[in-house]
LUMKE-515534 format. One record per residue (C-alpha): residue in one letter; x, y, z. Coordinates in steps of 0.2 Angstrom, whole numbers, plus 2048, in hexadecimal, padded with zeros to 3 digits. Example, Ala and Ser with C-alpha at 12.3 -4.5 7.8 and 13.67 -1.06 7.14 Angstrom:
2
a83E7EA827 s8447FB824 
//
This chain:
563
x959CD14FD x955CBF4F9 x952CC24E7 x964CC04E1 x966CB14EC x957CA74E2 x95DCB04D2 x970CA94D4 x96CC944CF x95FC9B4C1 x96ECA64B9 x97AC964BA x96EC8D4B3 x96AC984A5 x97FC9B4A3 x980C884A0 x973C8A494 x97BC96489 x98BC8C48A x983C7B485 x97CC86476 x98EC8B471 x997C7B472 x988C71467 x98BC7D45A x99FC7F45B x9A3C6D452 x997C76444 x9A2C8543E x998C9144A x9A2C98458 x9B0C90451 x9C0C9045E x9B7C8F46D x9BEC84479 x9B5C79483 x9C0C78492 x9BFC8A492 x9ABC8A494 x9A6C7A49D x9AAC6E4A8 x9B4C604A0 x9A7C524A5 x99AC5A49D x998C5248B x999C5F47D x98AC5C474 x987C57463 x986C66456 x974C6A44D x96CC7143D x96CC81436 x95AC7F43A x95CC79448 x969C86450 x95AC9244B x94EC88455 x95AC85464 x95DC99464 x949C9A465 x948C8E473 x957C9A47F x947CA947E x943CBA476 x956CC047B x95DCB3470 x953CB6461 x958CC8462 x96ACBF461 x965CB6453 x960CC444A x971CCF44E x97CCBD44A x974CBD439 x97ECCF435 x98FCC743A x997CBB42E x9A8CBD437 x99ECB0445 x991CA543D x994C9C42C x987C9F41D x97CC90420 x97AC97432 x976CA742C x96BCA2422 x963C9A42D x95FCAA437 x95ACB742B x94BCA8429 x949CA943D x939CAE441 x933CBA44F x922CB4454 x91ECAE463 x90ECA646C x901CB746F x8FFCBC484 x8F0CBB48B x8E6CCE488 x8E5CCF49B x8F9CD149A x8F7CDD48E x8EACE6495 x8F3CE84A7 x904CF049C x8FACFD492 x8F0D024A1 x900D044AC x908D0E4A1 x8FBD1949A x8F4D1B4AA x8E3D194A7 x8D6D0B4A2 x8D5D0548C x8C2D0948D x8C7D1A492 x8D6D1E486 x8D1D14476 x8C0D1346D x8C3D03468 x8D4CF646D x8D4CE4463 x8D7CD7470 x8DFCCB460 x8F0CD145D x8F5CD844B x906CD044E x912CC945C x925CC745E x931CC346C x931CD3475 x91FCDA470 x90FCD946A x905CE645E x8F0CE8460 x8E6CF3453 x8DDD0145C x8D3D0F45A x8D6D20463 x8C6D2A46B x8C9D3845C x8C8D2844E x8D9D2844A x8DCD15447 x8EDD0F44F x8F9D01453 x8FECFF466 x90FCF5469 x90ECED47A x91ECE4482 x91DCD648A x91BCD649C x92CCCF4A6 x937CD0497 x943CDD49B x946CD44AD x949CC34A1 x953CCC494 x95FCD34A0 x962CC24A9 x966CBC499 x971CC9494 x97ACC84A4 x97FCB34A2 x982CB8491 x990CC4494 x996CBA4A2 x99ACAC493 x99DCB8488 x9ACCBF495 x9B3CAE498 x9B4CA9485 x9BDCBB482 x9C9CB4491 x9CFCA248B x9CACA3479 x9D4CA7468 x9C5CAD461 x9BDCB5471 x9CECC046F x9CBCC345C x9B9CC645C x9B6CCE46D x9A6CC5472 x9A4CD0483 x9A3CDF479 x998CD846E x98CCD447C x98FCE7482 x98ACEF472 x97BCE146F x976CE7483 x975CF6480 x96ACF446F x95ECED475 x95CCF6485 x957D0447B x94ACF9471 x941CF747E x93ED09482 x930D0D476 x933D1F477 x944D1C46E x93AD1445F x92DD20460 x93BD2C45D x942D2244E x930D23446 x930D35447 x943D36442 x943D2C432 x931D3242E x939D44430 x948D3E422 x93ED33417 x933D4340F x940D45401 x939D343FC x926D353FA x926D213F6 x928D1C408 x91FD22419 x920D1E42A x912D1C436 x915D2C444 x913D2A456 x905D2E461 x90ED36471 x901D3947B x8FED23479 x912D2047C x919D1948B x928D0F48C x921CFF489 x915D0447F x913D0D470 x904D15467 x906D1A452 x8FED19443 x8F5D0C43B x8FAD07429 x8EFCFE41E x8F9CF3411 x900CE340B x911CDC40C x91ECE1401 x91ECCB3FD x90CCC93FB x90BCD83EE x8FFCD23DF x901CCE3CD x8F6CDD3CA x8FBCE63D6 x90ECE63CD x905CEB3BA x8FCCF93C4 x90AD033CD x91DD053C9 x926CFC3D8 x936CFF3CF x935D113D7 x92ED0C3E7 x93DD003EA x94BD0C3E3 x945D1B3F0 x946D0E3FD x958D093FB x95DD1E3F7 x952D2240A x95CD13411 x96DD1940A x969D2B410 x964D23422 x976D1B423 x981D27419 x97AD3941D x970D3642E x97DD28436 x96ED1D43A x96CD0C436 x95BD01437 x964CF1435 x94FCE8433 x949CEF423 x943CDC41F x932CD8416 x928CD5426 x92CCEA42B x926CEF41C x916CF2415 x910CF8402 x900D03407 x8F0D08400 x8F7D173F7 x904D0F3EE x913D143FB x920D0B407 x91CD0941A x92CD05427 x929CFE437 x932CF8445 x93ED05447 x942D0045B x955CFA457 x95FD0744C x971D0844F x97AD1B44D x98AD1E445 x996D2B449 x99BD3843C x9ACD32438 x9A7D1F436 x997D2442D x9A5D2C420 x9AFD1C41F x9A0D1241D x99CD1E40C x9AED1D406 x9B0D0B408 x99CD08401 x9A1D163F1 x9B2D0D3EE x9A9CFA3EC x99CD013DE x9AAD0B3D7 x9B5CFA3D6 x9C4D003DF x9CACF23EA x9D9CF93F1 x9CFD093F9 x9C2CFD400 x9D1CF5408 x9D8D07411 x9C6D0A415 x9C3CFB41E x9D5CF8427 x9D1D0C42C x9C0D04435 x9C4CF843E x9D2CF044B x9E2CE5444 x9E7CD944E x9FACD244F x9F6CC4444 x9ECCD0439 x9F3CCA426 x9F1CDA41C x9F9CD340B x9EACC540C x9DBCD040E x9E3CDD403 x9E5CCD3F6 x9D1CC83F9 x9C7CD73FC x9CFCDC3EB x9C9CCD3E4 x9B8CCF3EB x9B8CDF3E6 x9BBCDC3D3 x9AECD03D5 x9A3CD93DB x9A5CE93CF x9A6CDB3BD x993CD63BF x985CE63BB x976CDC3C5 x974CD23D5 x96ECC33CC x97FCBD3C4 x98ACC73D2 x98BCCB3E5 x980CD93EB x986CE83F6 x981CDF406 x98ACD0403 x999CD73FE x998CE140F x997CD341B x9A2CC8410 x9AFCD6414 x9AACD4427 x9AECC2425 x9BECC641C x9C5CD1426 x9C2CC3438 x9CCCB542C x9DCCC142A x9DACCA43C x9D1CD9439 x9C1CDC445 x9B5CE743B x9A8CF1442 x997CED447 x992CFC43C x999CF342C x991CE342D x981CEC433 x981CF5424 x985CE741B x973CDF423 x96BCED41F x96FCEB40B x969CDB40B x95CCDC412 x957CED406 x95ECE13F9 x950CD43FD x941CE13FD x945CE73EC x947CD73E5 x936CD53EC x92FCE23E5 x938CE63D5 x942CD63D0 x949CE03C3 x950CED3C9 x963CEF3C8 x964CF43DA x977CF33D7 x974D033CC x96AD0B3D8 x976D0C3E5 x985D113DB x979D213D5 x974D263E4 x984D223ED x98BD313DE x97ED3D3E6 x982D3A3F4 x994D403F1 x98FD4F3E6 x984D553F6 x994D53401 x99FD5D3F4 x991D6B3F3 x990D6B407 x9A4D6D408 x9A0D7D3FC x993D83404 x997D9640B x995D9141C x9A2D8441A x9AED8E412 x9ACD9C41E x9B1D8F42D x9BFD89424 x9C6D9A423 x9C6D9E432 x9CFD8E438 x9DBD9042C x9DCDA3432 x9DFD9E444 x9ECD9143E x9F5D9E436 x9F2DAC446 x9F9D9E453 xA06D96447 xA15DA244B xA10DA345C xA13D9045F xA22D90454 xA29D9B45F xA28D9246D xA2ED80465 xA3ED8C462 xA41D92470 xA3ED84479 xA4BD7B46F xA57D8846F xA56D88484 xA58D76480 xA45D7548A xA3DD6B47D xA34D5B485 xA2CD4D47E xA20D4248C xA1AD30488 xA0AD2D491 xA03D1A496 xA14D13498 xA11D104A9 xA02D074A6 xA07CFE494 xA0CCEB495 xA1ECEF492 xA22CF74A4 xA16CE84AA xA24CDB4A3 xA32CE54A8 xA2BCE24B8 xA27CCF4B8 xA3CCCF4B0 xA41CD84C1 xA38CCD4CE xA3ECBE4C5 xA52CC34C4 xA4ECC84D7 xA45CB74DA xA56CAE4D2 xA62CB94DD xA5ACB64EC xA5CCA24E7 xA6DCA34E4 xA71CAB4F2 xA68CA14FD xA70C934F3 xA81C964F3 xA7FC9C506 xA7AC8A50B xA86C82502 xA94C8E50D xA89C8C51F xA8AC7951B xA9CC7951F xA9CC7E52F xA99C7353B xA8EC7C549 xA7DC7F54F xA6FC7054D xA6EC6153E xA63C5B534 xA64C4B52B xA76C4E531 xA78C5F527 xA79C6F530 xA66C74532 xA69C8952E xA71C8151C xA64C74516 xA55C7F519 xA5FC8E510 xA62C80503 xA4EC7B502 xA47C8C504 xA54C8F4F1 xA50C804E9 xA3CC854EC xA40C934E7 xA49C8F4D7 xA3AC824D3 xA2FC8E4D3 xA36C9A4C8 xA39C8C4BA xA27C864BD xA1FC994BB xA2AC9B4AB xA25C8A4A4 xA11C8C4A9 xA0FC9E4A7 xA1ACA549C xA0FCA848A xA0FCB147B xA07CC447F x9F4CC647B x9F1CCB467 x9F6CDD464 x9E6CE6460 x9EACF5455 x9DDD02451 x9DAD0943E x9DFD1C43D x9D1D27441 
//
C-alpha cells in the first residue's frame, strides 16, 4: 500500500517534465496555442525553444514511451510543422543493448523452461534493439533458424506511468486551451494508450504475422516471416529467420540482375489491399522493416502496431483516395467533411477553395518528382482541415503515413517507377472487385429479400402512421433535451431572475422597515433594515461579479460528418 505513496512525487515530477517539454517547443510553431498559465506555474520560466534536431533528441531523452510518440506525431501535420516532422521520420529507435542476463531471466519466465533446453543454439549479441525490445538470432532444437523479440524488462510498468502524467497534461490542455478544444489531445492519448498496450502483447503481432502473411499470397513478391507459437509468449516472440539486405543497401548489381520495378509495385498493390479491402493499417512500412531476401522477394517485419478501420470509414477512406487520383476536388471535399468532426468555426468555403486547389495540383503532375505524392497530399489534407476547423481522423493521416513511407521504399528500390500510376491502377481494380462483389448472386439474393421485407411491412406500418394521425395519436419524442446545454442555461437564466427577486425584495423591504422607528439601531438606522439592506446589496454584487467573470462564449460546437 505504500507504492503509490512513493509513486505520487516521481509522477509530478515526470508531469513537469512533460510540461517543460511542451512550453520549449510552443514559441517554435509546435503545440502552437498552448498557454502557459494554463500548464505551469507562472514563476517558472518558460523555456527557450530548440531544433528540429533537437526536439528529436529532447523526445529521446523523456524514454521509450516518447519515442513511440515521436513516431505517432510524425503522422500528424495538423500538430507539428514540416521541419518537425521531418525531423521525426529521421528519429531513430536504437537504444543501448541490456545485459543478456535480463534477457535470459524474460525468455525463461515466460517459456517456462531454461534457453539450453528450448534452443539449440541463442546468440547472446543482439540482431537489433529498440525502445521497447530487443531481437537475438536463435536456432530451434529441430534446426529451424529463428529470430526471438525479447521486451525490455520494466517497461510496461514505465510506459503506463508515462502514459498516465501524459493524459493528466493532455486533460488539462483539452481544459484551458483553444487548441486542446480543437484537437482533443486527451483523446489522442486514449487512442495512443491503447496502441501501444496492445504492442506490447506479442501475441497480437504474432497474429498480425500470420494475418498479413495469410493476405499477401496473391503477391508472390513479398513474404512475411510466420510465428513459432509453441516459442510465443507475451513478451516474447519466436518467428522466422530471413536472410537479406536492406531495401537501401541493395547493390548496383544486384538492380541489373532482378527487376525491382515489380517488387516495389506488388508492395504498394498488398499495402493498398491491407487498408482498403482488409481495414488494416501498418502505419511502419519504413526501410529498416523491410528486407530484399535471398530469393529475390520482399520481407515485412514489425508488424506489433497496426491500426484497424471499420467498414464504413475504410469506404470513405477509398472514395476520398479514388477521388484525389481521379482529380475531383470537390468529392475529396464531401468525403473528408463526411470523416471527420466540424467545429463552429469550421470555414467550409475555405477548405472547399484549398483542397480543390490541392487537389488540381496534385492530379496536373504524372510522377512524384515534379508533384505531391499520394501520402503528402493526405496529411496535407489533415493539416488543412485543423487550419479551417475540421478535425480529421487518425485513420486519414495514418493512411497518409502509411503512403509515404511506401512512397519512400519504392523510391528506394525503383527510383523510376511512377508510383503515382501504380496507385491509380490498382485503386480501378479495386473498384471493379467491389462492383463484381455487389453482383455477385449472394448479394443480390440478400438485397431481395430486404427489399421483400420492406415491401411485406410497408403497408402494415402505413397503416399505423394513419391511424394514429387520424386518432390524432401521432407523437413525436425529442430525447437528451434534458441533458443538452440548452435546459442547463435555462436553468442558470432561472436562479439568476430568482437571485435578482430575492434582492429587490430584500431591497425595497429595507428601504420600507427603515421608516419605522422601532426595535434596536445600528449606526442610528433600524437594525432588521440595514442588514436586509446589506444582505441585497451582497447579493446584487454578486450577481454582477458572476456575470462579468463567468459569463463566456459556449465551448466550440463539435458537429460530426454524416455516417
Amino acid at each position: 500500500m505504500e507504492t503509490p505513496v512513493k509513486d505520487a512525487p516521481r509522477g509530478l515530477a515526470r508531469t513537469a517534465q512533460i510540461v517543460r517539454f511542451l512550453l520549449k517547443y510552443r514559441s517554435a510553431g509546435v503545440f502552437t496555442g498552448l498557454d502557459p498559465d494554463a500548464l505551469a506555474p507562472a514563476d517558472e520560466p518558460v523555456p527557450a525553444a530548440g531544433k528540429p534536431e533537437e526536439f528529436v533528441r529532447d523526445l529521446e531523452a523523456l524514454g521509450p514511451t516518447f519515442v513511440k510518440i515521436g513516431q505517432a506525431l510524425s503522422t500528424r501535420p495538423d500538430m507539428v510543422p514540416p521541419a518537425y516532422i521531418a525531423a521525426l521520420e529521421r528519429m531513430q529507435d536504437d537504444v543501448s543493448p541490456i545485459p543478456f542476463d535480463e534477457i535470459r531471466e524474460v525468455v525463461e519466465s515466460e517459456l517456462g523452461a531454461r534457453i539450453g533446453k528450448l534452443f539449440e543454439y541463442f546468440e547472446e549479441t543482439p540482431l537489433g534493439g529498440a525502445s521497447l525490445a530487443q531481437v537475438h538470432r536463435a536456432r530451434l532444437r529441430n534446426g529451424r533458424e529463428v529470430a526471438v523479440k525479447v521486451q525490455r524488462p520494466g517497461i510496461t510498468e514505465q510506459l503506463h506511468s508515462d502514459l498516465d502524467s501524459l493524459n493528466s497534461v493532455a486533460t488539462r490542455i483539452d481544459r484551458a486551451t483553444d487548441l486542446g478544444r480543437r484537437v482533443q489531445f486527451a483523446d489522442w492519448v486514449h487512442e495512443f494508450r491503447k496502441t501501444l498496450i496492445a504492442e506490447l502483447d506479442y501475441r497480437t503481432e504474432a497474429e498480425n504475422l500470420e494475418r498479413f502473411g495469410e493476405r499477401f499470397q496473391p503477391y508472390p513478391q513479398l513474404c512475411v516471416p510466420q510465428p513459432v507459437w509453441d516459442y510465443t509468449r507475451k513478451r516474447v516472440l519466436t518467428m522466422d529467420l530471413v536472410h537479406g539486405v536492406k531495401v537501401t543497401d541493395i547493390s548496383g548489381l544486384r538492380r541489373m540482375e532482378q527487376d525491382l520495378e515489380s517488387l516495389a509495385s506488388a508492395l504498394m498493390r498488398g499495402y493498398l489491399d491491407q487498408v482498403l479491402v482488409h481495414g488494416q493499417i501498418h502505419a511502419d512500412p519504413h526501410p529498416g522493416n523491410l528486407l530484399l531476401t535471398q530469393d529475390g522477394r520482399l520481407a515485412l517485419f514489425d508488424l506489433g502496431m497496426v491500426a484497424h478501420i471499420p467498414p464504413r470509414q475504410r469506404d470513405r477512406l477509398f472514395q476520398l483516395l479514388f477521388a484525389a487520383v481521379d482529380g475531383r476536388g470537390e468529392d475529396v471535399v464531401r468525403e473528408a467533411i463526411a470523416m471527420g468532426t466540424r467545429l463552429e468555426d469550421f470555414d467550409e468555403t475555405r477548405y472547399q477553395r484549398e483542397v480543390s486547389q490541392l487537389v488540381a495540383k496534385f492530379s496536373a503532375h504524372r510522377s512524384h518528382s515534379r508533384g505531391l505524392s499520394e501520402g503528402r497530399l493526405v496529411l496535407e489534407l489533415t493539416r488543412l482541415g485543423t487550419a479551417c476547423g475540421l478535425r480529421t481522423p487518425s485513420e486519414l493521416s495514418l493512411l497518409g503515413k502509411t503512403l509515404l513511407n511506401l512512397e519512400i521504399v519504392c523510391s528506394a528500390l525503383a527510383p523510376e517507377l511512377d508510383v503515382k500510376s501504380v496507385v491509380e491502377g490498382h485503386l480501378n481494380q479495386v473498384m471493379q472487385d467491389r462492383m463484381r462483389q455487389s453482383m455477385s448472386p449472394a448479394k443480390l439474393a440478400g438485397d431481395l429479400m430486404d427489399m421483400q421485407a420492406l415491401m411485406r411491412d410497408a403497408p402494415r406500418k402505413v397503416s399505423d402512421v394513419l391511424g394514429l394521425l387520424a386518432e390524432n395519436r401521432l407523437q413525436m419524442r425529442v430525447t437528451g433535451l434534458e441533458e443538452s446545454h440548452l435546459m442547463e442555461n435555462l436553468q442558470k437564466i432561472a436562479n439568476r431572475i430568482t437571485a435578482g427577486l430575492v434582492t429587490a425584495a430584500l431591497i425595497v423591504a429595507s428601504a420600507l422597515v427603515m421608516r419605522v422607528d422601532v426595535g434596536p439601531t445600528l449606526f442610528g438606522y433600524p437594525a432588521i433594515a440595514l442588514v436586509m439592506f446589506l444582505i441585497g446589496s451582497a447579493l446584487g454584487l454578486t450577481i454582477v461579479i458572476s456575470a462579468l467573470m463567468r459569463d463566456r462564449r459556449a465551448p466550440r460546437a463539435e458537429q460530426n460528418g454524416p455516417r
